[in-house]
C-alpha positions in Angstrom: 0.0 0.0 0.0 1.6 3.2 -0.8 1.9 6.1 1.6 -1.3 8.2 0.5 -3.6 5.3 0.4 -2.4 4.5 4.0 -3.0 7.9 4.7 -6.3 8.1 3.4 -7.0 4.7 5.0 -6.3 6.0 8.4 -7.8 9.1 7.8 -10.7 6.9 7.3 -10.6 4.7 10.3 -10.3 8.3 12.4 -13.0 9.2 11.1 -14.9 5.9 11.6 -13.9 6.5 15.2 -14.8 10.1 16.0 -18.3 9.0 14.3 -19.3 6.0 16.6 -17.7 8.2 19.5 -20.0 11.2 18.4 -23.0 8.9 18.1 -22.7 6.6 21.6 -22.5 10.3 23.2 -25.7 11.9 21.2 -27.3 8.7 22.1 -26.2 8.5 25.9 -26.1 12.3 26.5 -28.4 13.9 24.0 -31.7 14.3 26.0 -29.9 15.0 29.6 -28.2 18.5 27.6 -31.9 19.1 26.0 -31.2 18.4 22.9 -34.4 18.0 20.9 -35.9 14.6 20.0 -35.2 15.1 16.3 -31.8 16.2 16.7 -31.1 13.3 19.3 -33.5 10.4 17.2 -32.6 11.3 13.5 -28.6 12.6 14.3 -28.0 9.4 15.6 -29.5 7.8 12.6 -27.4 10.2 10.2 -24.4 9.4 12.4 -25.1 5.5 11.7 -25.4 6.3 8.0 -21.7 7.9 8.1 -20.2 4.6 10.2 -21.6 2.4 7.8 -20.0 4.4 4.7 -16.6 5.0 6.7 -16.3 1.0 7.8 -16.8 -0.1 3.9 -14.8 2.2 2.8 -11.7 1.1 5.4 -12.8 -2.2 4.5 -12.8 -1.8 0.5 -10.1 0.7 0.2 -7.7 -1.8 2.2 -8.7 -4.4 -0.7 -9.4 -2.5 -3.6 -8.5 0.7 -5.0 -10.7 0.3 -8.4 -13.4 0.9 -6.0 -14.6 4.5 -6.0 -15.9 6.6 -3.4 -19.5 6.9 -5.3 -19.3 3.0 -5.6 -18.7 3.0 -1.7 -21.5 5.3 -1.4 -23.9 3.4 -3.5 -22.9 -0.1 -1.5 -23.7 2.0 1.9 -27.5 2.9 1.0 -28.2 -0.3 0.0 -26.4 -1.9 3.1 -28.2 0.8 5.5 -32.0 0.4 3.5 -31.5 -4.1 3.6 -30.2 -3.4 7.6 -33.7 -0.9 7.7 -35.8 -3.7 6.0 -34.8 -6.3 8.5 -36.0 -4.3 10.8 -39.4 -6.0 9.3 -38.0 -9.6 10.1 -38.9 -10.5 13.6 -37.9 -13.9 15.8 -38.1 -14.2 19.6 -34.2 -14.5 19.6 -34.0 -11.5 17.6 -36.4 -9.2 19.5 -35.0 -10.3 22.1 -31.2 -9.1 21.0 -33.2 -5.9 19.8 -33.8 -5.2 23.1 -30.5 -5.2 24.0 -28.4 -2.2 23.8 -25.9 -3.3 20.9 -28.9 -4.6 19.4 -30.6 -1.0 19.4 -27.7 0.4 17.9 -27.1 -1.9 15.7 -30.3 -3.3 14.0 -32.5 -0.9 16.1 -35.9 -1.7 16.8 -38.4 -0.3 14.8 -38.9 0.0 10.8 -39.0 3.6 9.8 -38.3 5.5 6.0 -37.5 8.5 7.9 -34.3 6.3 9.1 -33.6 5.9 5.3 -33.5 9.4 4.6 -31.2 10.4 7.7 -28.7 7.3 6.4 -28.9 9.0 3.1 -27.7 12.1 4.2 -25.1 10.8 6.3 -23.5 8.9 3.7 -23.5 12.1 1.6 -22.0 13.9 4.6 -19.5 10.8 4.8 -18.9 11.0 1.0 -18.2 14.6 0.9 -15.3 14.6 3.7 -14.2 11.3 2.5 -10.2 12.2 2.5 -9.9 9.2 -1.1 -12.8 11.5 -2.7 -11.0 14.5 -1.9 -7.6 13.4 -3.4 -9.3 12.0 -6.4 -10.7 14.8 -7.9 -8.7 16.4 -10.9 -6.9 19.9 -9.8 -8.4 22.9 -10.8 -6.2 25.4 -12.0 
């Protein structure tokens, strides 16, 4: 891997970081600092979009370079919409790990489009400051 992909790649996997960081605090501490329900329910849910674009793209950029960050995009909405879906799929042992707290945050509990619109925007938030995205782009004199 040469030094700029690495680069990128750990710019990446900061980011990754600082994004489930940011979301474990809006989740935990949103509503004790009166933050508003929509900020608190739909931020979080934005947030989740971003991680899911920022862990495929540390994941696919560490394999691939062919893949671009609009492919990586494009394979995030259609992870975060079939992990929204599933959210339609219900078994005792599942509702019952939904109940759970890692099972909240990461399947959540109940189906909602709105969800698919904040994930939509996260990933374009996450593909706008993506560092590979960035670097990709031809110079502009």
């Amino acid at each position: 891997m040469s030094g700029t992909i690495q680069g990128r790649q750990l710019q990446r996997l900061a980011a990754l970081f600082l994004i489930i960081i940011s979301g474990l605090l809006l989740r935990r501490f949103g509503y004790s600092v009166d933050l508003p329900f929509v900020v608190v329910k739909y931020g979080g849910s934005l947030l989740w979009g971003s991680m899911v674009y920022f862990l495929l793209a540390f994941a696919i950029g560490g394999l691939s370079t062919r893949i671009r960050p609009t492919g990586i995009a494009t394979i995030a909405l259609v992870v975060a919409i079939c992990v929204e879906l599933f959210r339609l799929y219900h078994t005792p042992w599942l509702d019952a790990f939904r109940l759970t707290t890692a099972g909240a945050l990461l399947l959540g509990r109940v189906f909602s489009l709105w969800n698919i619109v904040a994930y939509a925007f996260g990933i374009a938030a996450a593909y706008a400051l993506d560092p590979a995205r960035r670097h990709s782009s031809p110079s502009r004199p």
